[in-house]
Residue, then its C-alpha position, 0 to 999 in steps of 0.5 A: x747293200x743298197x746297190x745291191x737291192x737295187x740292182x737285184x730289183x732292176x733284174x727281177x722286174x724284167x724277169x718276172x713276166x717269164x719266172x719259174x716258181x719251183x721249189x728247191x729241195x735239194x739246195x743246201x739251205x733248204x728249210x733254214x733261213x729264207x733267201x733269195x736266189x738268181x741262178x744265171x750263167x755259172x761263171x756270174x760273180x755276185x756283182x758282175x752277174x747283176x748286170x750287162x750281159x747276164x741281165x739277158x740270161x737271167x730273164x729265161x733263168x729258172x729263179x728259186x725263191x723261198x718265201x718267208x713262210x719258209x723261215x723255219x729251223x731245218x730239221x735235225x739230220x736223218x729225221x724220218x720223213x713221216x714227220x712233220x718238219x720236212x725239207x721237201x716243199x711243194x710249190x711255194x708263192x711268194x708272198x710279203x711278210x704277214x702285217x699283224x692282222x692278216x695272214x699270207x695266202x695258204x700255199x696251193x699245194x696240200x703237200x706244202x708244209x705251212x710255217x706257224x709261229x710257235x705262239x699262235x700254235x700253242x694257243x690255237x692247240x690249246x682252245x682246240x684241246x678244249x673241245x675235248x671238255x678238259x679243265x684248265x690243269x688238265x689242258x695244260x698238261x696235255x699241251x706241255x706234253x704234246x708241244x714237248x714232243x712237236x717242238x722237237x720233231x717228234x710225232x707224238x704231238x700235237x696230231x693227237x688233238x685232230x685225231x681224237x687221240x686225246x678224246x675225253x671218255x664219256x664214262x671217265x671217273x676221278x682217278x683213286x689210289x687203289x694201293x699205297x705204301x711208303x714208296x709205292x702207289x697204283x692209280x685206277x685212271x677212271x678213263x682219264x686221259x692217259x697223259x694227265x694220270x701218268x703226270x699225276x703219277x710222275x708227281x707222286x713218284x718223284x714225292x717220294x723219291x724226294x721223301x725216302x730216295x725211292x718212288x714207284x707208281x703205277x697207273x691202270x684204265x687210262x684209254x688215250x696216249x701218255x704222249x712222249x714219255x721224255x717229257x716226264x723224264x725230263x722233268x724228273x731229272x731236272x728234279x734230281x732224280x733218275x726216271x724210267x718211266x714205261x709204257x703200253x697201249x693197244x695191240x699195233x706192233x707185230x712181235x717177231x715173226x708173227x703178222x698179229x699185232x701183240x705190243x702196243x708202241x711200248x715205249x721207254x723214257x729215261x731220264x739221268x741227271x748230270x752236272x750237264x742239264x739232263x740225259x734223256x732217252x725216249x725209245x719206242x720199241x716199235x719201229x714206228x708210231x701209230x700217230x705217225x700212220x696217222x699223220x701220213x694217212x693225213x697228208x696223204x704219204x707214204x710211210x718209210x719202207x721197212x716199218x709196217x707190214x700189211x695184213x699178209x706180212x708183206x712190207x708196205x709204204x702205204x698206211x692205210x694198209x698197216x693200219x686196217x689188218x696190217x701191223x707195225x714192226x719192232x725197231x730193228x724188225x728181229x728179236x731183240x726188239x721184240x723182246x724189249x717190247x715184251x718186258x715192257x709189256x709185262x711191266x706196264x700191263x699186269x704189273x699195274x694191274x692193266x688189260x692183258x687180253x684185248x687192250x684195245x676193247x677194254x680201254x685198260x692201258x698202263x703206264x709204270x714210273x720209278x723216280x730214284x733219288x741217287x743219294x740212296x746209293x750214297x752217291x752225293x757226287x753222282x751228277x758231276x760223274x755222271x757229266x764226266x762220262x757223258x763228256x768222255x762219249x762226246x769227246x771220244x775219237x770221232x769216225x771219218x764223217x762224223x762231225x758230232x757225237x749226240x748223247x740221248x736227246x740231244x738232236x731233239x732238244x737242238x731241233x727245239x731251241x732252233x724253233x725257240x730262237x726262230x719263233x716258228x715251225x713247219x705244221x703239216x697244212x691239213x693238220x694246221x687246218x684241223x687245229x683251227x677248226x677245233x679252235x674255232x668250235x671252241x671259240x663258239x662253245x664260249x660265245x666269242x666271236x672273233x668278228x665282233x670287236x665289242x665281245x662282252x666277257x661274262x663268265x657263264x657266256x653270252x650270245x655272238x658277242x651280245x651282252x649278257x642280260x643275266x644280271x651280276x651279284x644278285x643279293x641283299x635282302x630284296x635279291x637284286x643284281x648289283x647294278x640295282x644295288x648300286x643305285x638303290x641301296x636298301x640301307x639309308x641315313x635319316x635325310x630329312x629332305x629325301x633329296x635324291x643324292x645323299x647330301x654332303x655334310x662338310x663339317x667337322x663338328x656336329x652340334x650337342x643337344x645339351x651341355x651333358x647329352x651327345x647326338x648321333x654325331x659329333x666330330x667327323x673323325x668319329x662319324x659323319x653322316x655321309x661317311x655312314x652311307x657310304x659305309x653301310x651301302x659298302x657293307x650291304x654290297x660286300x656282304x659284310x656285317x660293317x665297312x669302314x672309310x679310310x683316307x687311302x688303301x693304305x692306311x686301310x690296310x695299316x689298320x688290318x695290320x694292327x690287328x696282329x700283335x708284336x710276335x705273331x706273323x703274318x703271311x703274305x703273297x709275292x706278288x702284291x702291290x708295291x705299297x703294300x709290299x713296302x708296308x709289310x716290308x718296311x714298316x710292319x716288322x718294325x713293331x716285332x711282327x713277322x712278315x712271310x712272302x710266299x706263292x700263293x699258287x703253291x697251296x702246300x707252301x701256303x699251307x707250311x707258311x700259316x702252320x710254320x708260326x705264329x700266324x695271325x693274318x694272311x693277307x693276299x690278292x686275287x687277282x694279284x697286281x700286277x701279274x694278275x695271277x689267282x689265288x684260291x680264296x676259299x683254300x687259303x682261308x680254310x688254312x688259315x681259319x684251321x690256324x685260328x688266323x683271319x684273311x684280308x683279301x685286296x679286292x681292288x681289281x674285282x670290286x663288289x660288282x665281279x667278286x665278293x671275298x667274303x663269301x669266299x671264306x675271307x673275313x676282311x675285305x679292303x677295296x680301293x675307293x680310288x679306283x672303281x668305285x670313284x672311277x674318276x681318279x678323284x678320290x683316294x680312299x680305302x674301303x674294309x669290309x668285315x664280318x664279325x661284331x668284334x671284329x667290327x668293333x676292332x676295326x673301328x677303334x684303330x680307325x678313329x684312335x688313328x684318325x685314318x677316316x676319309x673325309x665327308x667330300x671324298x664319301x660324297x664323291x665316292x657315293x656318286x661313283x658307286x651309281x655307275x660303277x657296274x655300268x662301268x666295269x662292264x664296258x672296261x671288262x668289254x675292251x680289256x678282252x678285246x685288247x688281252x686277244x689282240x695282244x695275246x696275238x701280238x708277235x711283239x708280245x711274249x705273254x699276255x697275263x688277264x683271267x679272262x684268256x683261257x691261256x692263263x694259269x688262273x682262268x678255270x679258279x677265277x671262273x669260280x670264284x668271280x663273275x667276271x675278269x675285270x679290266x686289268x692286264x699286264x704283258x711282256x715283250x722280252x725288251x725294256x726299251x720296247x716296252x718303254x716306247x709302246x707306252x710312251x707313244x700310246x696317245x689315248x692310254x694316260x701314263x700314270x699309276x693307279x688303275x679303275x679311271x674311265x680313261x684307259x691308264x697305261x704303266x710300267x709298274x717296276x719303275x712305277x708303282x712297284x718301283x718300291x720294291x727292290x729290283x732283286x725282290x722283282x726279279x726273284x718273283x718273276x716280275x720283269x721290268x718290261x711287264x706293261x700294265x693296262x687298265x682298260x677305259x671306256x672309250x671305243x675299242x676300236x680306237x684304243x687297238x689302233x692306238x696300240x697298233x701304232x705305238x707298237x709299230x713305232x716302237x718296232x721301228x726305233x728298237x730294230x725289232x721286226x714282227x717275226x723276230x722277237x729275239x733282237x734286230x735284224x741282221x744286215x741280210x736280213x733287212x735286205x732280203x725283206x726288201x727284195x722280197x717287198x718289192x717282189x710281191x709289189x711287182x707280183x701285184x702289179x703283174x697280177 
């Protein structure tokens, strides 16, 4: 193989100066993996024609080259030439691998399609689709639904984002339930977007095809696309259920024999679920959509012969001409298309109550979904025969030339795992372009600028990067941010001396008055005088009526479990720490006390777990260690109050200065001493706050019948770190953003989880409940051994447990902190063993991304994993197709 790179890499640095760049559509690897070809003489061998006489020919040869811009998946066969995966290229440069941090020059040619990798497409639509003023749920079914239909050729993607297809109405209102019964439900959409009101609708749909084996919704006054109606049939067949979901928009389709568009694009999805995996048709009765004139508009194409007409009734490639007074025709351009599109036309517009006269002006559209459980009609087997039919088509005696038998949606769902397996797909380049520039503007709208490596994270925003001077946690009794707080408590322990740190009483006992009298103090278990002050200052910041020291987090939270009885429950999340996982695993049910692990992201299961027993306590974590998910504080401990139940929430990753539970709801509040408010890893220690006398007065009594205080050296320490805690927390939230973008980048990185990314599940309920993200992050890169060199070969992340030190902190929690709980219990909650956790320091970021940049690319070296391939080694080729093209654009260079 070597010979061979070598001996290719003599004969194109002498061919170079006359090489022609062309661009190869018609070879038969066009759009698959990249390659690299010398066409010389016709009677070459590949090793003969490396060298001696042909070396004279190959200098005036006409030399292919695709570039690695151009490792694609090829797009499924007879795909219509007006989407955007395409096979024709335009001219095409050579150019090395994109290193991470930089990209390849855009190609010249506008035609030429760019390759993006389907991570950094997702996340540049989804800042884009915010510019739009969606919300986090909102947004993220919108780009569900859209990369649905991009990841599988389907132009009903993500041209939708640049096109104002999914512009937020001005005059949108919540949706409203206009009718309901037991199996049937109808929607005002209020000018919502039509994809999020059509997946509302899907859920209730399917909620009572699950509850009574039959479902119908209807929706009304929704005035943008539902999108490609195959992902909400899809989803509904994975649920078990058959879907027929119909559609209907403006007036584009020409009825048979008419020149006037009448129909929308009428659209029809249907789902069937088999013991296979999901049969999925998703039809358009049009013979063309209304977005793919767009995209043609767009790049500047014409469209198929033979689906539009223009405004005489003449057929047209031009789609500027179909789309001013022209119109589009129904698939198969006679009247049995045209009477599909008009049955649904009837049962998508005045069945649900939407717009029958001018659709397009009165912004009324409508969308009609039935979900139908099969054991209605008694058949309990029905998936399995339903494979077997499916299995008889594929199977049936094939026609000369044909190699495969598709079923519905099979062409689409191989074109997406292609683009899976591959990480990229081919994005038409003004398109790419748009997207970008949405993203951009909504980069600016939350003042962060890419430029700037010391982007300050502060929810409410900051100006170009600049730190936020609106001060955080503004409370007490004189209204001072938390920061004064820290440094000024309002509350105090009599000090006769007035010394500027509170003193340390390192003392055990305390002597009496007299023989019959007690003091204030009299062994430490009981009270110390700096263990006071770094209660009642803790209390004040929390907003709690007392607080208590504990020896560690854990024997805090021991105490909490205390307070529930021998037969009562208490329910947890599934995603906690690991020591408290075992607590509540191991220890808790040992005394007769029920322990249940549930989502916390899903409400109604939280719901069912309080109100299913003898709930007493709920126990929970936002944001979760060390998934880093978010819990809705003020929900939970609504239904847990309804149940008469208290809520302890682990404050630890937040502290006081980002969060404060108790006002959320919650009536406990632990926070590590450990971590933040010592910061130095010098302490360990364990802080509740609560509200409540008795409560109060519960608490205390377990702690010191227990002996679980901390001792007056530790409250001293902790005392001292509470001074700079905010001034702290701030710079480490600082680097922690910088470090989840770049990550977020990373092609090694499968998934980064921080609340401060817009990408994350949790951002828009952590914004409403904390003032800042923290600094704390976990990712994954899909490989174990990966992940084990990256943070073994960080040099200035320290490995170890914990989190909250200046120092930035480093762990593989599965084999770590969470190595308690057992690798089933992991995989079951969705804790992978190569999740990397980090707690962000205060060093200089710069510096910490350049250690990251290393460790990865080490570990890239020693696992045989390259940037663009995340899914394992190169292949031999591969590796030698990455040097000849290395060595060619140093040759380009040097030309240059």
């Amino acid at each position: 193989a070597r010979s061979h790179v070598d001996c290719a890499f003599t004969m194109l640095k002498k061919a170079l100066a006359t090489v022609v760049v062309r661009p190869d559509a018609a070879s038969p690897l066009a759009g698959r993996r990249p390659a690299v070809s010398a066409r010389a003489s016709s009677n070459a061998s590949p090793v003969s024609g490396m060298r001696g006489s042909h070396v004279a020919s190959l200098r005036t040869a006409s030399v292919t080259l695709r570039t690695l811009s151009s490792r694609r998946p090829h797009p499924p066969a007879g795909a219509p030439t007006g989407r955007p995966h395409r096979l024709a290229r335009g001219r095409v440069q050579v150019t090395t691998r994109a290193l991470f941090g930089k990209k390849p020059p855009a190609s010249p040619s506008p035609s030429a399609d760019v390759s993006v990798s389907v991570r950094e497409l997702t996340e540049t639509c989804r800042r884009a689709i915010k510019t739009y003023g969606y919300d986090d749920a909102e947004t993220q079914v919108l780009l569900d639904v859209m990369m649905y239909a991009q990841l599988r050729g389907n132009n009903q993607g993500i041209i939708k984002v640049t096109t104002k297809g999914i512009a937020r109405d001005p005059d949108c209102v919540p949706v409203t339930t206009e009718h309901e019964t037991m199996l049937s439900a109808n929607l005002n959409g209020g000018k919502n977007a039509g994809m999020v009101v059509l997946h509302r609708a899907m859920q209730i749909a399917a909620e009572k095809a699950e509850a009574h084996g039959f479902g119908i919704c209807g929706t009304n006054n929704t005035s943008t696309s539902t999108g490609a109606l195959g992902y909400y049939a899809e989803t509904l067949a994975k649920r078990g259920l058959i879907a027929l979901v119909f559609a209907v928009s403006p007036e584009f389709v020409a009825p048979n024999g008419a020149i006037e568009p009448i129909f929308g694009t009428n659209p029809i999805g249907v789902g069937i679920p088999t013991a296979d995996g999901p049969v999925v048709l998703d039809m358009a009765t049009s013979a063309y959509s209304f977005f793919g004139l767009l995209e043609a508009r767009t790049a500047g194409k014409k469209i198929p012969h033979g689906v539009a007409i223009d405004g005489k009734g003449n057929i047209t490639e031009d789609p500027n001409a179909a789309i001013d007074g022209g119109a589009i025709k129904t698939f198969d351009g006679g009247y049995k298309s045209s009477n599909l599109a008009l049955i649904v036309e009837l049962l998508a517009g005045p069945l649900v109550g939407a717009a029958v006269q001018d659709k397009m002006s009165e912004k009324n559209w409508g969308n009609l979904v039935l979900a139908i459980d099969p054991k209605l009609l008694g058949q309990g087997e029905f998936e399995r025969r339903a494979a077997i039919v499916t299995a008889r088509v594929k199977g049936a005696k094939k026609a000369p030339g044909v190699n495969e038998i598709l079923l519905p949606g099979e062409r689409g769902d191989a074109f997406a795992a292609r683009v899976a397996a591959d990480g990229v797909i081919d994005v038409e380049p003004n398109l790419w372009r748009g997207l970008q520039e949405l993203a951009s503007e909504y980069e600016k709208s939350v003042s962060e600028t890419s430029s700037s490596a010391h982007t300050t994270y502060a929810f409410g925003g900051s100006e170009n990067g600049a730190e936020s001077t609106k001060k955080r946690g503004a409370g007490g009794k004189n209204g001072w941010g938390v920061a004064t707080r820290l440094v000024h408590p309002s509350v105090t322990v009599e000090d006769p001396f007035d010394s500027t740190n509170f003193p340390l009483y390192q003392t055990a006992t305390f002597g009496q008055p007299s023989a019959t009298t007690n003091g204030p103090y009299d062994y430490t278990r009981s009270g110390n005088p700096t263990r006071d002050m770094l209660e009642k200052q803790m209390a004040e910041l929390e907003g709690a009526d007392r607080a208590f020291a504990f020896s560690s987090g854990m024997s805090a939270l021991m105490c909490v479990t205390r307070l529930v009885r021998t037969g009562e429950r208490i329910v947890t999340g599934d995603d906690i720490y690991g020591g408290t996982s075992r607590l509540l695993a191991q220890v808790v049910p040992k005394v007769g006390i029920e322990v249940v692990n549930v989502d916390m992201n899903d409400l109604d299961a939280v719901k069912r777990a309080i109100d299913g027993g003898p709930t007493t306590m709920v126990m929970l974590e936002s944001p979760t260690n060390p998934r880093l998910q978010i819990t809705d504080i003020r929900s939970i401990s609504d239904f847990a109050h309804a149940k008469g139940a208290l809520v302890c929430v682990d404050n630890s990753i937040m502290a006081p200065v980002f969060q404060a539970p108790l006002d959320l709801g919650a009536d406990i509040c632990m926070t590590s001493a450990t971590k933040f408010i010592s910061g130095q890893s010098d302490v360990t220690g364990g802080i509740l706050a609560c509200r409540g006398e008795q409560l109060g007065k519960d608490i205390y009594f377990h702690q010191n019948a227990e002996g679980l205080h901390l001792g007056p050296f530790d409250c001293w320490l902790a005392l001292r770190g509470l001074k700079t805690m905010a001034l702290r927390m701030e710079k480490q939230q600082a680097n922690a953003m910088v470090i989840a973008r770049w990550l977020e980048a990373h092609p090694l990185v499968n998934f980064v989880n921080y609340p401060g990314l817009e990408s994350n599940k949790g951002h828009e309920l952590h914004k409403s409940q904390a003032t800042g993200a923290g600094s704390i992050l976990s990712f994954a890169t899909g490989n174990v051994e990966l992940s084990r060199i990256v943070v073994e070969q960080a040099k200035l992340f320290k490995i170890t447990v914990s989190f909250g030190n200046t120092s930035s902190l480093i762990s593989l929690p599965c084999f770590m902190s969470h190595a308690s709980i057992p690798a089933e219990v992991r995989a079951a909650r969705g804790l992978p063993d190569d999740l990397v956790r980090i707690s962000t320091g205060i060093e200089d970021v710069e510096d910490l991304i350049a250690d990251l940049d290393a460790a990865f690319t080490t570990a890239a070296r020693e696992t045989g994993v390259r940037d663009f391939k995340r899914n394992g080694a190169l292949t031999p080729a591969q590796q030698r197709e990455d040097e000849l093209l290395r060595r060619i654009a140093m040759l380009e260079a040097q030309l240059e």
